[in-house]
TIBA-833818 format. One line per 10 residues: number of its first residue (from 1); for each residue x, y, z of N, C-alpha, C, CB. Coordinates in nm, 2 decimals. Glycine has a CB too. Layout:
% residues N
NUM = X/Y/Z/X/Y/Z/X/Y/Z/X/Y/Z  ...
***
This chain:
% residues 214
1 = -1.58/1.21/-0.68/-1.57/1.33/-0.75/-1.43/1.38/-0.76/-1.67/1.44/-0.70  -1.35/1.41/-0.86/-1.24/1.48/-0.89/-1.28/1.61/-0.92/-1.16/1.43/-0.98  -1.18/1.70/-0.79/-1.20/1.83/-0.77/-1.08/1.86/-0.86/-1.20/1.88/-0.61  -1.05/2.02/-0.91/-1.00/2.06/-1.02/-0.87/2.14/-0.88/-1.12/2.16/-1.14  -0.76/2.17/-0.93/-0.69/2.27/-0.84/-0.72/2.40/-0.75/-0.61/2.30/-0.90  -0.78/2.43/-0.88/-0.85/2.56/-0.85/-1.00/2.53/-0.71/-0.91/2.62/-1.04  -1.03/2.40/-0.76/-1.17/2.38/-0.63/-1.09/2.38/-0.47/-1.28/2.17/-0.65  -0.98/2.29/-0.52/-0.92/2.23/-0.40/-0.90/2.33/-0.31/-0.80/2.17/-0.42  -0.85/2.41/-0.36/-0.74/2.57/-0.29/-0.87/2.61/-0.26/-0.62/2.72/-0.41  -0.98/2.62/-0.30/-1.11/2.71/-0.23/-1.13/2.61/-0.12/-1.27/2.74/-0.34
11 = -1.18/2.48/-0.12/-1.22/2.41/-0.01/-1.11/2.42/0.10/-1.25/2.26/-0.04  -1.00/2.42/0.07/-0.88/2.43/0.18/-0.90/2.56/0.23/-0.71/2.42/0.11  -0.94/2.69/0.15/-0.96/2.77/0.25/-1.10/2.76/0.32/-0.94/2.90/0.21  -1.20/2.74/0.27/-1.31/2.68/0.30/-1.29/2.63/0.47/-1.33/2.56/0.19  -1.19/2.52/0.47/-1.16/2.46/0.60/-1.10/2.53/0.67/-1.10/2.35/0.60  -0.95/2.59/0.62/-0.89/2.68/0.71/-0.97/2.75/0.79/-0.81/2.76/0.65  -1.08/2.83/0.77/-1.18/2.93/0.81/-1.24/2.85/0.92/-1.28/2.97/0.69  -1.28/2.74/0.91/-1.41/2.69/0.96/-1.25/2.61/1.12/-1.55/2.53/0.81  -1.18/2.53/1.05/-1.09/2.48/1.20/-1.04/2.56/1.24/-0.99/2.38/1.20  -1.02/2.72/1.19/-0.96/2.85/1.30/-0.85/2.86/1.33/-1.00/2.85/1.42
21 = -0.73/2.76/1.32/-0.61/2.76/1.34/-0.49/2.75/1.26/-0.60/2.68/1.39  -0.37/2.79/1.30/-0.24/2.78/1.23/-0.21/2.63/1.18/-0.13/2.82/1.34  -0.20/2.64/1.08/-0.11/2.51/0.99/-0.05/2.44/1.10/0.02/2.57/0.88  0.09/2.51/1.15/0.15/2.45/1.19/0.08/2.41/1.41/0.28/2.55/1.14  -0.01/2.42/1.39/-0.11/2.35/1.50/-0.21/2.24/1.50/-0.18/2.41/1.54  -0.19/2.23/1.34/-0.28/2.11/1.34/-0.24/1.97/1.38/-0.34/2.10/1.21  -0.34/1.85/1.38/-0.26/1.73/1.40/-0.39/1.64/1.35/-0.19/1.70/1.58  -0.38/1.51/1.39/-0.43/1.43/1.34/-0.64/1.47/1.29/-0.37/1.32/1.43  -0.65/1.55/1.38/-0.80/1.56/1.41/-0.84/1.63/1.25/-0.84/1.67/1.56  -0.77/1.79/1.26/-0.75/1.87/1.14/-0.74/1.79/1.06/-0.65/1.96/1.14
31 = -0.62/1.72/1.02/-0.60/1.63/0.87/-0.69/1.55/0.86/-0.47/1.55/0.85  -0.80/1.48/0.97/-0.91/1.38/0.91/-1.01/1.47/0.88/-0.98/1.27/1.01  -1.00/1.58/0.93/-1.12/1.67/0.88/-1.13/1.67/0.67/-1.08/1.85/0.95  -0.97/1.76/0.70/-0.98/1.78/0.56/-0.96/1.64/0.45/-0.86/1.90/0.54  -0.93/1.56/0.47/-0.91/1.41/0.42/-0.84/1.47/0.28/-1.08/1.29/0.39  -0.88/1.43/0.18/-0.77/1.41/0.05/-0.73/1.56/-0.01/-0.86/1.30/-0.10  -0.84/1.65/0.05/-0.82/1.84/0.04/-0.71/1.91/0.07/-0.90/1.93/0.13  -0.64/1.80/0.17/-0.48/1.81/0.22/-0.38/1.82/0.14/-0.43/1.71/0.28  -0.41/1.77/0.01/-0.31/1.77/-0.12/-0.30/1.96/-0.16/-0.42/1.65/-0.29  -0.39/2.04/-0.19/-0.35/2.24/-0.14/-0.24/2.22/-0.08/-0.47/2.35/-0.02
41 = -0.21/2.16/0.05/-0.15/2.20/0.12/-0.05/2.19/0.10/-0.17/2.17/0.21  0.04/2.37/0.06/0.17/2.38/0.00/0.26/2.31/0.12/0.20/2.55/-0.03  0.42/2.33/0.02/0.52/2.27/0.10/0.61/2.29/0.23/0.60/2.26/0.02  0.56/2.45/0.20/0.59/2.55/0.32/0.48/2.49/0.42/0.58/2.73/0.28  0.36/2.50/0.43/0.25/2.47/0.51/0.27/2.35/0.54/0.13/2.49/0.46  0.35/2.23/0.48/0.33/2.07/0.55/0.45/2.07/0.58/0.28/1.93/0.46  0.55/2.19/0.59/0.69/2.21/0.68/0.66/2.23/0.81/0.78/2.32/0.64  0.55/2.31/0.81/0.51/2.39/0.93/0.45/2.31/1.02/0.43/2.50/0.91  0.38/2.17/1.00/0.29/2.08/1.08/0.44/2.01/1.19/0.19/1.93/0.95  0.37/2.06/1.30/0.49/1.99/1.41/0.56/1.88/1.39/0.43/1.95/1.53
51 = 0.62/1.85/1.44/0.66/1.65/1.43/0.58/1.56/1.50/0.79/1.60/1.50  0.53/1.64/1.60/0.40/1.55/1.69/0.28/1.54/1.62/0.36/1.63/1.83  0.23/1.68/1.56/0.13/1.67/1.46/0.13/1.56/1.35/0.12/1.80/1.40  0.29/1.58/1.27/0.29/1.48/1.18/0.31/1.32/1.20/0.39/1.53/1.11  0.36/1.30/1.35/0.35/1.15/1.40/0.23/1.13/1.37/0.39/1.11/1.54  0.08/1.21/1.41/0.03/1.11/1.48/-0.09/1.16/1.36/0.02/1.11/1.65  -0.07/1.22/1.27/-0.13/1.18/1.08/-0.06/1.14/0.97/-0.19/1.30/1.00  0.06/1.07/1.03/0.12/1.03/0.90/0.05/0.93/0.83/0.25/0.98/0.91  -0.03/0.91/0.91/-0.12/0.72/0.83/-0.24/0.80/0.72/-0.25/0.57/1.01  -0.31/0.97/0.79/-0.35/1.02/0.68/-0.31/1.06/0.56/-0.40/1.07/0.71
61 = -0.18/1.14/0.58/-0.14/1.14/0.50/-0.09/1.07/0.38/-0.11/1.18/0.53  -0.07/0.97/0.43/-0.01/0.85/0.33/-0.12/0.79/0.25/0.06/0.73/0.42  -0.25/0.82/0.29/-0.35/0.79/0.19/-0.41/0.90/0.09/-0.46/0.73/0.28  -0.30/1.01/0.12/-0.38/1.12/0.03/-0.34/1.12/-0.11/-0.36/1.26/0.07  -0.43/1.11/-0.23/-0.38/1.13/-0.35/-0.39/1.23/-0.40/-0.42/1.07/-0.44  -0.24/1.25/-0.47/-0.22/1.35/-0.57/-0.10/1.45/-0.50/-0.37/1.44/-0.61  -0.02/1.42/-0.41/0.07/1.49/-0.38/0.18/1.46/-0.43/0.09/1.49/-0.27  0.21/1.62/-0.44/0.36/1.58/-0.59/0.47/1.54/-0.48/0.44/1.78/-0.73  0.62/1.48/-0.61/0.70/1.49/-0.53/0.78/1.58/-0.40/0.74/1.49/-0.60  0.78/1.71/-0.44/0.84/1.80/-0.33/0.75/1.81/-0.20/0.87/1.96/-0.38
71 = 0.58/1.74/-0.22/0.54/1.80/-0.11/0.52/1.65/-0.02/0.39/1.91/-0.13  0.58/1.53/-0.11/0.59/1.41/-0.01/0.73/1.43/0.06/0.59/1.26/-0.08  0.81/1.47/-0.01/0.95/1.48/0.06/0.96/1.58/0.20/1.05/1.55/-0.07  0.88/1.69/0.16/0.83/1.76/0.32/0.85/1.72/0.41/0.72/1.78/0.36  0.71/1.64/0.37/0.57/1.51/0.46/0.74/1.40/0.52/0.39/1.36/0.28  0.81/1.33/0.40/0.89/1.25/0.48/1.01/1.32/0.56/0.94/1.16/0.40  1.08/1.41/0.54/1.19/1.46/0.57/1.17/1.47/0.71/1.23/1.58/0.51  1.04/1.51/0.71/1.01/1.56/0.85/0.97/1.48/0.95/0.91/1.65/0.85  0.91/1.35/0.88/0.91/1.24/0.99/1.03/1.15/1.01/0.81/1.14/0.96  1.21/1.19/0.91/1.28/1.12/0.97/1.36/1.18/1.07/1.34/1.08/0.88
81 = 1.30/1.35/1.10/1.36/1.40/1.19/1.36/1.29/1.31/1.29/1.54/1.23  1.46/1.36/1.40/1.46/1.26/1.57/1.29/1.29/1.69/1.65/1.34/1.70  1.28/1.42/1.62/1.15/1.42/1.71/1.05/1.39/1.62/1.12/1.55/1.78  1.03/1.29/1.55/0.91/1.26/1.45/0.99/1.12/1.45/0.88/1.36/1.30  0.98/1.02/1.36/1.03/0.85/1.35/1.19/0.84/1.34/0.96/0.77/1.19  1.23/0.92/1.35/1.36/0.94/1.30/1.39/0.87/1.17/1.44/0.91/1.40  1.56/0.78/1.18/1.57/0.73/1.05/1.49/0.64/1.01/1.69/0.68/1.03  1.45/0.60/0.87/1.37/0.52/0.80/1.41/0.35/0.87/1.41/0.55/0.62  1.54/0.31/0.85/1.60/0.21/0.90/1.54/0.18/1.05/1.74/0.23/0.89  1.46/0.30/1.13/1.45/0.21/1.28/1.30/0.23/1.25/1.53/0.27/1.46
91 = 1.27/0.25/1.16/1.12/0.24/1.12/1.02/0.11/1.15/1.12/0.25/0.97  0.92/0.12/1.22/0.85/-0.02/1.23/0.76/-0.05/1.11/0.76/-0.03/1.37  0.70/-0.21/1.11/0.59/-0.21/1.05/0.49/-0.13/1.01/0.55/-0.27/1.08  0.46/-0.14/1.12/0.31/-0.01/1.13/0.36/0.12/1.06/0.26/0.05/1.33  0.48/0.18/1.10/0.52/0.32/1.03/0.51/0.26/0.88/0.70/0.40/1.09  0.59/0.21/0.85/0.59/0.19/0.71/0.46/0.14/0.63/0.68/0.11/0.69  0.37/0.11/0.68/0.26/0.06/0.64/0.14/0.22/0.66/0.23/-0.10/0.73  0.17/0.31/0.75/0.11/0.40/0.77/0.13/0.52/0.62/0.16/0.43/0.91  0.29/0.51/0.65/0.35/0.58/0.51/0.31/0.59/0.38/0.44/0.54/0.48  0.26/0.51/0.35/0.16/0.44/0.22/0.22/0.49/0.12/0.00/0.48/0.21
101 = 0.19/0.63/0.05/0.24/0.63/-0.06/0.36/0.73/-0.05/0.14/0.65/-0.16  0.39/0.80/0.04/0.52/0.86/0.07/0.62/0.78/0.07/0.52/0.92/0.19  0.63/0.66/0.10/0.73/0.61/0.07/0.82/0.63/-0.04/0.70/0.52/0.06  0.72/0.69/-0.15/0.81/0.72/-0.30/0.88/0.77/-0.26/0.76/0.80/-0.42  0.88/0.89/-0.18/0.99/1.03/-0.15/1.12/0.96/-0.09/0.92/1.16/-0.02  1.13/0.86/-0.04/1.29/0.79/0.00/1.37/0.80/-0.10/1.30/0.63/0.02  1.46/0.82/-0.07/1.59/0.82/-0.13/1.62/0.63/-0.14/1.72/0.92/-0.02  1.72/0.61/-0.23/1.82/0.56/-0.22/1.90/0.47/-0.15/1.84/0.63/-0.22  1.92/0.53/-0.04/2.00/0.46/0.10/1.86/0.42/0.18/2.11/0.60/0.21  1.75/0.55/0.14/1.62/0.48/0.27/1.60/0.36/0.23/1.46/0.55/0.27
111 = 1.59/0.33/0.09/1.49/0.23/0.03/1.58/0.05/0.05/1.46/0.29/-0.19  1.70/0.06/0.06/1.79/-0.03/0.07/1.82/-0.03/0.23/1.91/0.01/-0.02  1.81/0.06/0.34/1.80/0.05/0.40/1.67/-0.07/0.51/1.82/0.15/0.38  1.54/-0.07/0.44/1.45/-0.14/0.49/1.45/-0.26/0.46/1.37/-0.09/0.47  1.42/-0.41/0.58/1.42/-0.56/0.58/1.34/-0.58/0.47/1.36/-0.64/0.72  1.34/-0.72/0.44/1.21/-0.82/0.38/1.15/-0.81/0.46/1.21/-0.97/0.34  1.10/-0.81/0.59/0.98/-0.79/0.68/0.93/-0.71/0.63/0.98/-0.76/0.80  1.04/-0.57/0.68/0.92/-0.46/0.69/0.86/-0.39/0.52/0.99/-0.31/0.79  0.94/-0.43/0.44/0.92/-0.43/0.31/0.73/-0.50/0.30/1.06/-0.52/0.23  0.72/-0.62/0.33/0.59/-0.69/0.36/0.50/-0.60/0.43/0.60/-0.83/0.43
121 = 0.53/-0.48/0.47/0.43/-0.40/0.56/0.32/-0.29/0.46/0.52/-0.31/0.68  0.42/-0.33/0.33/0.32/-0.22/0.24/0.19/-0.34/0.13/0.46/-0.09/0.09  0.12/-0.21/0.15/-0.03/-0.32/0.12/0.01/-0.30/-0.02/-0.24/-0.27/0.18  -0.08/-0.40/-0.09/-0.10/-0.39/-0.27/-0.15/-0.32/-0.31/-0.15/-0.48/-0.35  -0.24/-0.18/-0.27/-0.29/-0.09/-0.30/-0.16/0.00/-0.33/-0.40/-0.06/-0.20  -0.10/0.03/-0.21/0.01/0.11/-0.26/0.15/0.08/-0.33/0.04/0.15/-0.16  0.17/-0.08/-0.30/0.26/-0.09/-0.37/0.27/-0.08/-0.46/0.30/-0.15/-0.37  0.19/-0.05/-0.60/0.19/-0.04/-0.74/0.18/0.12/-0.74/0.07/-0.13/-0.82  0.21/0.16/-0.67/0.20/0.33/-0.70/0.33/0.40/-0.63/0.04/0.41/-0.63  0.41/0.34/-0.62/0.54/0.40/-0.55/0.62/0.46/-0.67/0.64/0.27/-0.47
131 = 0.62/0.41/-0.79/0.75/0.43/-0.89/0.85/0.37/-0.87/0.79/0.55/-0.91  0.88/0.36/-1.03/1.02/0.27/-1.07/1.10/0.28/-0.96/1.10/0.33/-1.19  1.14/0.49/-0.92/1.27/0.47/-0.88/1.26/0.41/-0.72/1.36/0.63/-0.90  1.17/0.40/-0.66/1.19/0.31/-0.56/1.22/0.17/-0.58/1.09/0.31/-0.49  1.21/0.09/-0.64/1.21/-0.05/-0.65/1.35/-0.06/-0.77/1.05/-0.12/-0.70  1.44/0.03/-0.83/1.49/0.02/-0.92/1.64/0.02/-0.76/1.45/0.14/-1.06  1.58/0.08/-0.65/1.72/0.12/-0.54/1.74/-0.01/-0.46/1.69/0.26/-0.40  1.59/-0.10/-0.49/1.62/-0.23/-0.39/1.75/-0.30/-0.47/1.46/-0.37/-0.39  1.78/-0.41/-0.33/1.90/-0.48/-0.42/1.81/-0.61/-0.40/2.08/-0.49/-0.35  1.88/-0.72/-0.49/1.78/-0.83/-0.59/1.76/-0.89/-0.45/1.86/-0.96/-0.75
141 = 1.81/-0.92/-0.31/1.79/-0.96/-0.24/1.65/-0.93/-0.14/1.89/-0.95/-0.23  1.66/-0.80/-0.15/1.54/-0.73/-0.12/1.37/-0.72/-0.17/1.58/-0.62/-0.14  1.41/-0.74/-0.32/1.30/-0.75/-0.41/1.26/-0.95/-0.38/1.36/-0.70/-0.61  1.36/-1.01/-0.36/1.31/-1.12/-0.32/1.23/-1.18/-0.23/1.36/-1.17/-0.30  1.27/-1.09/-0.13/1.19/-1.11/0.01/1.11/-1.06/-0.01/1.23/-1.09/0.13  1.03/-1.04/-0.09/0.88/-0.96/-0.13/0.78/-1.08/-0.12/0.87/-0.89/-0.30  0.64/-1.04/-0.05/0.55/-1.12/-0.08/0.46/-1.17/-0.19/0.52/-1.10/-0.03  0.45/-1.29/-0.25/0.46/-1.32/-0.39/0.34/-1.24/-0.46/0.46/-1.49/-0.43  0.27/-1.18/-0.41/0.12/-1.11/-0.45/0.24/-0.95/-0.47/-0.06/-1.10/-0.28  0.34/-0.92/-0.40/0.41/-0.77/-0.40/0.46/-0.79/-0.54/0.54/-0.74/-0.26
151 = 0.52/-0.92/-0.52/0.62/-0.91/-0.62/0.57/-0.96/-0.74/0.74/-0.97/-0.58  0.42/-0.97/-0.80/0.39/-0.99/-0.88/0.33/-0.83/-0.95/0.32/-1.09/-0.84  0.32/-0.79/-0.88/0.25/-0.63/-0.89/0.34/-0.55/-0.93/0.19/-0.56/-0.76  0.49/-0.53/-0.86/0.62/-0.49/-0.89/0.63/-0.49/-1.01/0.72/-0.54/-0.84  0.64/-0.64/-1.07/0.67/-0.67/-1.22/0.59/-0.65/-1.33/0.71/-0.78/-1.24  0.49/-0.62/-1.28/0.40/-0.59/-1.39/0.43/-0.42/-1.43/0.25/-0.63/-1.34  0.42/-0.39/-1.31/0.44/-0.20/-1.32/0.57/-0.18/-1.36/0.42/-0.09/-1.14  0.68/-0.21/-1.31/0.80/-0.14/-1.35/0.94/-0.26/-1.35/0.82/0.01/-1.24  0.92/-0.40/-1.43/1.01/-0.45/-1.49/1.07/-0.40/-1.58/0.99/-0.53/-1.51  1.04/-0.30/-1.66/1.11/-0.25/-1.80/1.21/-0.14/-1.76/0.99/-0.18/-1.92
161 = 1.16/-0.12/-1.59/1.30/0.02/-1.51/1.43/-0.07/-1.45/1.22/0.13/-1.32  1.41/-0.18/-1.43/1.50/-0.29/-1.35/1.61/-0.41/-1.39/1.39/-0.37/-1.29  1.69/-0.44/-1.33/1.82/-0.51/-1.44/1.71/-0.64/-1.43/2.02/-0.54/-1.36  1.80/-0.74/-1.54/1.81/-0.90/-1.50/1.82/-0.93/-1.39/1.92/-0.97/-1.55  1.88/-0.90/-1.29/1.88/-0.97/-1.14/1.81/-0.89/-1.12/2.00/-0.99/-1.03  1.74/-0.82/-1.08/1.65/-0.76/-1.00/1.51/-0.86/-1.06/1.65/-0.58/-1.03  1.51/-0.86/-1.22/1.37/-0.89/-1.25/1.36/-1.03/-1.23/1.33/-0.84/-1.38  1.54/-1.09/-1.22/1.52/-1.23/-1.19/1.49/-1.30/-1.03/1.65/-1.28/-1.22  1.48/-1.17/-0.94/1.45/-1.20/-0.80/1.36/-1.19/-0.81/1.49/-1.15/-0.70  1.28/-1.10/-0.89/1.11/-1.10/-0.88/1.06/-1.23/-0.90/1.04/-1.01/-0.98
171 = 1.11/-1.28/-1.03/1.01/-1.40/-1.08/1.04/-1.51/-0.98/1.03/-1.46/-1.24  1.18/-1.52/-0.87/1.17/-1.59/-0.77/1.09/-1.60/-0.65/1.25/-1.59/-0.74  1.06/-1.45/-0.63/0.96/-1.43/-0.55/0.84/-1.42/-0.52/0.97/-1.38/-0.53  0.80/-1.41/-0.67/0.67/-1.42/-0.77/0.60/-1.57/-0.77/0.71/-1.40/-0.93  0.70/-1.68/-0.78/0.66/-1.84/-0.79/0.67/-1.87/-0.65/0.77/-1.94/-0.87  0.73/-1.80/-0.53/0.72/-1.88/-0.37/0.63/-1.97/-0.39/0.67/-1.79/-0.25  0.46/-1.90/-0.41/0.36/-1.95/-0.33/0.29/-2.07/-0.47/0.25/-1.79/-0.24  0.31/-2.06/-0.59/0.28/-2.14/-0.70/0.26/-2.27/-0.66/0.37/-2.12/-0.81  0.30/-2.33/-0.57/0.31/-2.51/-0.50/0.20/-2.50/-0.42/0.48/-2.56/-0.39  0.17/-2.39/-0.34/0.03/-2.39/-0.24/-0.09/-2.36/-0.37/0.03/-2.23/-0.08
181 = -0.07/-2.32/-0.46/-0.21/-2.28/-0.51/-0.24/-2.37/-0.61/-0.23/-2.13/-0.57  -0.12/-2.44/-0.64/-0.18/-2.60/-0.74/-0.24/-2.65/-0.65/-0.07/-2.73/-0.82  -0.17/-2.69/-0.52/-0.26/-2.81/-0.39/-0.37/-2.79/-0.39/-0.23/-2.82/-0.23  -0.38/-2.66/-0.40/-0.52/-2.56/-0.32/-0.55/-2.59/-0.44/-0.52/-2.36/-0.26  -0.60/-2.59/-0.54/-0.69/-2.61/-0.72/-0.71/-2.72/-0.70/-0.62/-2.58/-0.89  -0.60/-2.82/-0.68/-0.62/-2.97/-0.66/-0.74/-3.01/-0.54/-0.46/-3.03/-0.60  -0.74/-2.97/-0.42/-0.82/-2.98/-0.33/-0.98/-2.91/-0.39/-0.74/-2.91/-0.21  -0.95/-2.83/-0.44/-1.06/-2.73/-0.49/-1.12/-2.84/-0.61/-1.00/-2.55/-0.55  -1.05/-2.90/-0.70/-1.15/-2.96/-0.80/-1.18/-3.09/-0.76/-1.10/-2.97/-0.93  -1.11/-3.16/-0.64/-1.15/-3.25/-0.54/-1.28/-3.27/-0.46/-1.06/-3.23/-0.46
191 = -1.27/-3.14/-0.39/-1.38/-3.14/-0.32/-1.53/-3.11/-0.46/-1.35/-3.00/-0.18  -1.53/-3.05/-0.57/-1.60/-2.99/-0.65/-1.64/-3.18/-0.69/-1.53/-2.85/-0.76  -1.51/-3.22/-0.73/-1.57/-3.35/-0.79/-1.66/-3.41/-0.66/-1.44/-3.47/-0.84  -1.64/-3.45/-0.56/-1.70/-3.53/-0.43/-1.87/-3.49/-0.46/-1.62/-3.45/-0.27  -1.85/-3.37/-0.44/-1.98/-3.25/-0.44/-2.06/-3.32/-0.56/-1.93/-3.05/-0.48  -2.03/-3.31/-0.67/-2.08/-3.32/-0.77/-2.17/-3.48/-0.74/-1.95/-3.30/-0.88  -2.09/-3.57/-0.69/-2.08/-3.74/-0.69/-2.23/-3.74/-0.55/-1.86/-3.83/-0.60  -2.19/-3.68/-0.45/-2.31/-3.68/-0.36/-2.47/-3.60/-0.41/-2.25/-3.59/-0.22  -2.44/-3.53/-0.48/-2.55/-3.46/-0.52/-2.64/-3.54/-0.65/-2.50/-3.32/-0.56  -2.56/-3.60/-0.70/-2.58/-3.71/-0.83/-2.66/-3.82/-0.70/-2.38/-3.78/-0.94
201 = -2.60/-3.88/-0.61/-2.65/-4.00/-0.57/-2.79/-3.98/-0.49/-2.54/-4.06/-0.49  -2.80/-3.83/-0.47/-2.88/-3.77/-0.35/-3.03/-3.80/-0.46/-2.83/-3.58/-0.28  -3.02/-3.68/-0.60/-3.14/-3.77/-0.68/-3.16/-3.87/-0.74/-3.19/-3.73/-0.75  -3.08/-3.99/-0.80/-3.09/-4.08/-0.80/-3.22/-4.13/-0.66/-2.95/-4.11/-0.81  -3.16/-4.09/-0.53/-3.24/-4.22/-0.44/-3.34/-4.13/-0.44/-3.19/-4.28/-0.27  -3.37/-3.97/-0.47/-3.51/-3.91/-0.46/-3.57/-3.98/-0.61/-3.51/-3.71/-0.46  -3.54/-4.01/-0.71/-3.57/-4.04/-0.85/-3.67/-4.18/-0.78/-3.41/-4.08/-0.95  -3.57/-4.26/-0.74/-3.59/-4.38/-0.73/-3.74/-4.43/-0.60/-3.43/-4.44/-0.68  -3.71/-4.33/-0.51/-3.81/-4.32/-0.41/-3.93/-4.25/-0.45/-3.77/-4.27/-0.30  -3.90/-4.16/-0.54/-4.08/-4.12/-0.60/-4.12/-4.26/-0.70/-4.10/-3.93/-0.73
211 = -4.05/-4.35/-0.77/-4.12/-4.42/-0.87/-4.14/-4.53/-0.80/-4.05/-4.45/-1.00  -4.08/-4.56/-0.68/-4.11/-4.68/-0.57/-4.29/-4.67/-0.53/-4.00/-4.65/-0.40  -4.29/-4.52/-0.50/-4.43/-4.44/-0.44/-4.53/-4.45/-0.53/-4.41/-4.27/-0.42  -4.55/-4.49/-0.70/-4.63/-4.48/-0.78/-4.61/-4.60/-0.81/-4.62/-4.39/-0.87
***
């Protein structure tokens, strides 16, 4: 069900009422309560969530839809504080994969900042919902080291935002795995032919053994 703005802001107070506490006291328990209702929650109010609170729901948050720009930027600013993840660059897997769709809110320097590893830490659910301007800050090196399912999803969503080398690292990174999935079809119409050959010979000798029987 898609709630309207106007529902949202009532269920958010709705909850406020019922969990009894200050914004800036909630933490992970509060934000599973309220799950995607979290999106109300103005920019001033997701300033106010501790850094400890925000460590330890950033993985909810990152699954919530419909948060505009200024109120992801909050959500991130505040986890690159030093008492929250600090910089993006000493960011682990897990954080970045927790981040989900905040990620959009990086700047620039964040987005160029992060490996081909940890780049592989964002699932395909989110990676097609980041926007252009994230993937327009990678450099072609970066977009390469994408995993060929990432970087197939990239180019479909926002090659028309991206140079020649950028879109030319994609389609490099896009074909990695194209040599395992012919073997793999090869094996696959292999084993289908085999299959086919035993099941053919199997009634044949039932064919043959009922007309022996009569």
């Amino acid at each position: 069900m898609k709630w309207s703005p106007s529902q949202l802001r009532n269920l958010l107070r709705i909850g406020k009422e019922a969990i009894n506490s200050a914004v800036s006291d909630w933490d992970d328990f509060e934000l599973t309560i309220l799950g995607n209702i979290s999106v109300a929650l103005n920019v001033t109010e997701l300033q106010s969530i501790s850094a400890t609170g925000l460590r330890r729901s950033a993985g909810i948050l990152g699954k919530v839809v419909g948060f505009s720009n200024d109120q992801k930027s909050a959500i991130v600013n505040k986890l690159k504080t030093n008492t929250a993840w600090g910089s993006p660059r000493g960011w682990t897997r897990s954080q970045i994969n927790e981040a989900g769709s905040l990620l959009s809110a990086f700047s620039s320097d964040d987005v160029k900042s992060l490996s081909g590893d940890k780049l592989g830490a964002i699932d395909q659910t989110t990676i097609g919902k980041l926007g252009s301007n994230f993937f327009s800050a990678m450099t072609s090196k970066q977009l390469e080291s994408l995993e060929p399912q990432q970087a197939r999803i990239v180019s479909a969503s926002y090659s028309s935002s991206l140079t020649a080398d950028q879109n030319g690292a994609l389609q490099s990174a896009s074909s990695d795995d194209l040599g395992e999935e012919d073997t793999s079809s090869g094996s696959s119409a292999a084993s289908t032919t085999m299959g086919g050959i035993i099941s053919l010979l199997t009634m044949t000798v039932c064919l043959v053994g009922g007309l022996i029987k009569y």
